[in-house]
C-alpha positions in Angstrom: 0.4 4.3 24.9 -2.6 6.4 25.5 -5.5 5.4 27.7 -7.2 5.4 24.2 -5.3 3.4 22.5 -5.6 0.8 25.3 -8.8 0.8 25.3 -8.8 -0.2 21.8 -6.8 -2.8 22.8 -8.8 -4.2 24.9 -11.6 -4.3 22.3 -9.7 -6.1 19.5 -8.8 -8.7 22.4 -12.4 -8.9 22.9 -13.4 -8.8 19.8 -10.6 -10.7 17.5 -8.3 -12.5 19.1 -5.5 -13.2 22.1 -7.8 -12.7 25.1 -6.2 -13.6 28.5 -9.7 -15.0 28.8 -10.2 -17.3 26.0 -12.0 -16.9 22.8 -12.7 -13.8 21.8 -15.9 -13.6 19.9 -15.1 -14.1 16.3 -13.2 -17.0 17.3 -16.1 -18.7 19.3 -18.0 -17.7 16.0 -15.4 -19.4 13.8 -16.7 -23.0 12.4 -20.3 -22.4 13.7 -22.6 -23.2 10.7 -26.1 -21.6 10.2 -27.6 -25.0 12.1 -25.6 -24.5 15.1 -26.2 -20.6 14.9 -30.0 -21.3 15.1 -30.0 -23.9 17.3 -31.6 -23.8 20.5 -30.0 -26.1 22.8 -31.3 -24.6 25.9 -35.0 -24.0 26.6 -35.9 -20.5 27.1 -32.1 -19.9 26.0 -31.3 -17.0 22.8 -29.5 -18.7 20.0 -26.1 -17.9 19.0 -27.3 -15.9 16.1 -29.8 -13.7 18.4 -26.5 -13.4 20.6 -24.6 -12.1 17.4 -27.1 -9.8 16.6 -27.1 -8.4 20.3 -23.6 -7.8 20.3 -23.3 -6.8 16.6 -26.7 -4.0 18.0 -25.2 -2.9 21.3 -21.6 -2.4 19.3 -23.2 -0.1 17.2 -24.9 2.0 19.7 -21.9 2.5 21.6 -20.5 3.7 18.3 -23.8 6.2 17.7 -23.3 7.6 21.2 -19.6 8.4 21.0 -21.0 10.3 18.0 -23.5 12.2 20.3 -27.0 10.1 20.0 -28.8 8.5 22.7 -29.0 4.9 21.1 -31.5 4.2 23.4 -32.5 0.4 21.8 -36.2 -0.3 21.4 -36.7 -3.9 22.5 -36.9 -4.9 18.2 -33.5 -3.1 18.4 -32.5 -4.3 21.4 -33.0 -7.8 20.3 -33.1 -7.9 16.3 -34.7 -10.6 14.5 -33.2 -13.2 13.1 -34.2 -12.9 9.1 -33.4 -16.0 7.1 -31.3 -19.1 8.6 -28.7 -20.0 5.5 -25.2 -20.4 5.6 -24.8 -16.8 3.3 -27.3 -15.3 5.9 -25.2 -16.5 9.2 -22.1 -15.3 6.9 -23.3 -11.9 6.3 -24.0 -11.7 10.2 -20.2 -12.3 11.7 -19.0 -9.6 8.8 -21.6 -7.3 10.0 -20.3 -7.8 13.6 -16.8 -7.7 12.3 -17.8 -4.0 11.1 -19.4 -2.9 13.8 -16.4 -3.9 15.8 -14.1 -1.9 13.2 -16.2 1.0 12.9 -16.1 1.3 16.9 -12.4 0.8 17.0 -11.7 3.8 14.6 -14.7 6.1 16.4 -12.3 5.3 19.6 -9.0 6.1 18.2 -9.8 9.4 17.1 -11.1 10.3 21.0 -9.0 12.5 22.9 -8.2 10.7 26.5 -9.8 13.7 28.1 -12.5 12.7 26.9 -12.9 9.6 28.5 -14.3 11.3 32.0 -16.9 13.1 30.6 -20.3 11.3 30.0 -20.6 9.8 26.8 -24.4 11.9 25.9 -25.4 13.8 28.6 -27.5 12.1 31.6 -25.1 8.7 30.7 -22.2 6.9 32.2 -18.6 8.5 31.2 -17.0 7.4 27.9 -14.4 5.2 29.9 -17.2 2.9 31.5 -19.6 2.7 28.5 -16.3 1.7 26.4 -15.7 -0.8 29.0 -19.5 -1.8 29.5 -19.7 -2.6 26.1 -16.3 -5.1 25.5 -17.7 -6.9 28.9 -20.7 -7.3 27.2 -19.8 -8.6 24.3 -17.4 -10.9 26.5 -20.3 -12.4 28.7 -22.3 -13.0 25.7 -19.1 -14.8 24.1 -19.3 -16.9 26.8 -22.8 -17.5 26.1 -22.4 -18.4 22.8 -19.0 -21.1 23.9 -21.7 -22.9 25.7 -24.5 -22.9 23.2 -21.7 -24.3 20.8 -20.1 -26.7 23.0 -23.7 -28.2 23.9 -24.4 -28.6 20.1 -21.7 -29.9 19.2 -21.8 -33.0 22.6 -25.9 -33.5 21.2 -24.2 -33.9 18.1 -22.0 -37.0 18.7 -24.1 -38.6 21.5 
């Protein structure tokens, strides 16, 4: 197996499912409704949709700067609002991240592994620690978004 192909890997593990970790973060996603989604358990906290978002945003840059662009996020970007708070709405969200994710994994399997060393756009980390940057990302915000859930759902039967 190519270091490549490993790191793909690694992001569907992140991403889909059978983390050594725990949930991955469609599965901590899985059975949240738009009210838990938009929630905000936690004073000061994000919500698990702005957490989606974040991921779904910072997915997608990694995927613009394996194709050569900056992807520097503007804070809008960075952060994107949340636009409407329906089931559909929360719906369309997780298969936009679900995309993202997809479109990513393919940009990575066509890399060559000596690719990996060089920086990802010039002035940047390498490709190989971006690529990893980005599925520990998504990971600690994962973990975000387990306990956002898991206090909604202990308000919800107290």
């Amino acid at each position: 197996m190519s270091e490549t192909e490993r790191i793909v890997e690694q992001l569907k593990r992140a991403f889909v499912g059978n983390a050594w970790h725990g949930p991955a973060v469609m599965e901590i996603l899985e059975g949240v409704t738009a009210e838990q989604a938009m929630a905000r358990p936690f004073e000061g906290a994000h919500s698990i949709w702005e957490l989606a978002l974040h991921i779904e945003a910072w997915t997608r840059a990694c995927r613009s700067r394996l194709q050569g662009q900056r992807a520097e996020l503007s804070e809008a970007e960075d952060w994107p609002a949340v636009i409407g708070s329906d089931e559909e709405g929360w719906k369309r969200v997780r298969e936009s991240i679900q995309e993202a994710h997809d479109e990513l994994a393919a940009a990575i399997k066509e890399l060559e592994d000596s690719r990996l060393d060089q920086p990802i756009v010039k002035g940047m980390s390498s490709v190989y620690i971006t690529l990893h940057g980005m599925i520990q990302h998504s990971l600690y915000h994962a973990g975000q978004i387990a306990i956002l859930k898991k206090e909604f759902s202990e308000r919800q039967t107290a």
